[in-house]
C-alpha positions in Angstrom: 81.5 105.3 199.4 79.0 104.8 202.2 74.9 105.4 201.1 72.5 106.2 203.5 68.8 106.8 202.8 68.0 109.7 204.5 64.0 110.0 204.9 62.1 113.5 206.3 60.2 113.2 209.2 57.3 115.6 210.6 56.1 117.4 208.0 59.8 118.2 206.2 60.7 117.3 202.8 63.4 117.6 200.3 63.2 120.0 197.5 65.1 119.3 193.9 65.5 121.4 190.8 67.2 121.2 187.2 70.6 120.0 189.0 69.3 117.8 192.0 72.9 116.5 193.5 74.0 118.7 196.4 77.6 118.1 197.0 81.1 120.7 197.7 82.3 121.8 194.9 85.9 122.0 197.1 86.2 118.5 197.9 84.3 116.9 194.6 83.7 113.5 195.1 87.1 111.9 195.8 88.3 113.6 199.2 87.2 112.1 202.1 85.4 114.9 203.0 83.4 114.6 200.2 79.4 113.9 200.7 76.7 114.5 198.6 72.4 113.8 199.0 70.2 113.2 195.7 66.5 113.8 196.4 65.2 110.5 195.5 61.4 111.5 196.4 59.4 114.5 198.5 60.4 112.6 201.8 63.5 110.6 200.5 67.3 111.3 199.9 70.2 109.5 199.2 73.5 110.2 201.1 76.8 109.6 200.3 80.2 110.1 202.0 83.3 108.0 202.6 83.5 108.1 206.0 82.5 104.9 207.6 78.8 104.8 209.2 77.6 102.3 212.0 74.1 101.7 212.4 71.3 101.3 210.1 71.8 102.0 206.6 68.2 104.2 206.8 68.0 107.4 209.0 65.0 109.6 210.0 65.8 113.3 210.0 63.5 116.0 211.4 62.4 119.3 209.3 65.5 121.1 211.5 67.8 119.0 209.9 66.1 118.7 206.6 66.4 122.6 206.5 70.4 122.0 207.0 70.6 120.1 204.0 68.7 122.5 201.8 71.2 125.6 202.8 74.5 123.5 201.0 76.2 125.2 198.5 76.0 123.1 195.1 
């Protein structure tokens, strides 16, 4: 699986509560559609999918964004 830290940029941050991984319930964790982010702090995430990513293994993400990853269904 691929891990990104995902940090919020511009006054966006991540919100958790009593279950804090986001992920499909469809595709679990072994499809390879599967992803999932884990709040790791206010302006930090951790990302996960097993699709391949080039580039740096830390990404910026503005409050648009941020809001994208808050509407997932668990």
């Amino acid at each position: 699986m691929a891990w990104r830290v995902i940090q919020a940029n511009g006054g966006a941050f991540f919100v958790t509560n009593d279950s804090p991984v986001c992920f499909h319930e469809y595709y679990g964790f072994v499809k390879p559609e599967s992803e999932f982010i884990f709040p790791l702090a206010a302006r930090m995430t951790l990302f996960g999918c097993w699709q391949r990513h080039v580039g740096a293994p830390k990404i910026w993400l503005d409050k648009r964004v941020v809001r994208k990853f808050h509407g997932r269904p668990k």
